[in-house]
ZAMARGU-4260 file (C-alpha; in steps of 0.2 Angstrom, whole numbers, plus 5000, padded with zeros to 4 digits):
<rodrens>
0) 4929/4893/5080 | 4920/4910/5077 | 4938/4918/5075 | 4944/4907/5063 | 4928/4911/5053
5) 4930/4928/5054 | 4949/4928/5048 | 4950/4915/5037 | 4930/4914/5030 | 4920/4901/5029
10) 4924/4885/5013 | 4916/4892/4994 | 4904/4877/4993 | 4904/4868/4975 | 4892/4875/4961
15) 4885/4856/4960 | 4881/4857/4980 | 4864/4850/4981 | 4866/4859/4998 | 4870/4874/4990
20) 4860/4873/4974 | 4845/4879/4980 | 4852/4897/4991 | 4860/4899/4972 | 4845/4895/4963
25) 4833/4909/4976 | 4849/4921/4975 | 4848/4922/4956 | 4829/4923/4953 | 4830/4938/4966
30) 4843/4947/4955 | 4836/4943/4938 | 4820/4950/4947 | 4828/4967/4952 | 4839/4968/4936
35) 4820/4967/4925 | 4813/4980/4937 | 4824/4992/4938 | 4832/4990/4918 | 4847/4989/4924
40) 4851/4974/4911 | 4847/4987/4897 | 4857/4999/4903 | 4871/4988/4907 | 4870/4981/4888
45) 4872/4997/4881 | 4887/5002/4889 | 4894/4985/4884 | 4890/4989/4866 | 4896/5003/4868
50) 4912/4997/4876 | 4916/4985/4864 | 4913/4996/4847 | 4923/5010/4854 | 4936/5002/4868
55) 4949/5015/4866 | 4935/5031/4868 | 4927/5019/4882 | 4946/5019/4893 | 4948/5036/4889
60) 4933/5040/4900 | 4937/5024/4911 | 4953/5032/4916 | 4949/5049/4917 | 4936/5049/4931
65) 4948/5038/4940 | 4961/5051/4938 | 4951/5064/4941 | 4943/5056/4958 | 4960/5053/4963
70) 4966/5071/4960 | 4950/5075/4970 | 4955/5064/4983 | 4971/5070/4985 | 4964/5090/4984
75) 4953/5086/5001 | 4968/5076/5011 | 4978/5093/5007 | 4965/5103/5012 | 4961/5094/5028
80) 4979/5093/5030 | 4983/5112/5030 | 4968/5118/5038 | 4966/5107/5053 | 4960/5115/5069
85) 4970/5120/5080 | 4973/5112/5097 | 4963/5118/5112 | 4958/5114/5129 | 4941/5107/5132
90) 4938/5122/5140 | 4942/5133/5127 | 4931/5123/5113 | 4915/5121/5124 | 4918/5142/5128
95) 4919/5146/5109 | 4905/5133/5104 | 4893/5142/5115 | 4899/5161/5114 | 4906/5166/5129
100) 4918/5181/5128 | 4930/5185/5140 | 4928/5204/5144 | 4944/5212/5154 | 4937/5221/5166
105) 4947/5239/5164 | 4962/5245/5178 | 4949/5259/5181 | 4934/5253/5182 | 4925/5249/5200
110) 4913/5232/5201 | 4895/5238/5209 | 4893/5221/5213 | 4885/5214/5199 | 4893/5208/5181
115) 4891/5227/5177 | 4908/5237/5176 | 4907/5257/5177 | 4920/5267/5176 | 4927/5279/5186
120) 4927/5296/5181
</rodrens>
């Protein structure tokens, strides 16, 4: 039952409820409450004015920002695209990530047994 509910969600109760009446009443005091602290309503009422005496000016912008979020969307898939890492063993990544260097130890150079290479002279 808990999978049906997940795919296919649960029934959208009748506004008339009276089982439901009650969760809508508390849900719509709560957000009449934040909409009066925060100003939001002012706010949203002013760009509906603002929306409705200029519509054209008001898609304009609409549109741009989606074009332009889109066209920055698209820049940071190309970039990721063309600059992905290249592939390494787990080896090779844990020895960059901590800043070991391999140093070749020379054709003439005798080991004093140590890490320290000298070189003959």
């Amino acid at each position: 039952m808990k999978i049906k509910k997940i795919l296919f969600g649960e029934k959208v109760p009748d506004r008339d409820d009276p089982n439901y009446k009650k969760l809508r009443e508390e849900s719509e005091a709560a957000g009449r409450k934040v909409t009066q602290m925060t100003g939001m309503g002012k706010f949203v009422a002013k760009v509906q004015r603002f929306a409705e005496n200029h519509q054209k000016v008001f898609f304009a912008i609409i549109f741009a920002y989606v074009f332009f979020a889109s066209i920055i969307a698209i820049q940071r898939v190309n970039n990721l695209w063309h600059n992905r890492p290249q592939q390494s063993s787990a080896v090779e990544r844990q020895e960059r990530e901590l800043g070991f260097k391999h140093l070749a130890q020379p054709e003439d150079a005798e080991v004093d047994g140590s890490d320290n290479y000298q070189l003959n002279k």
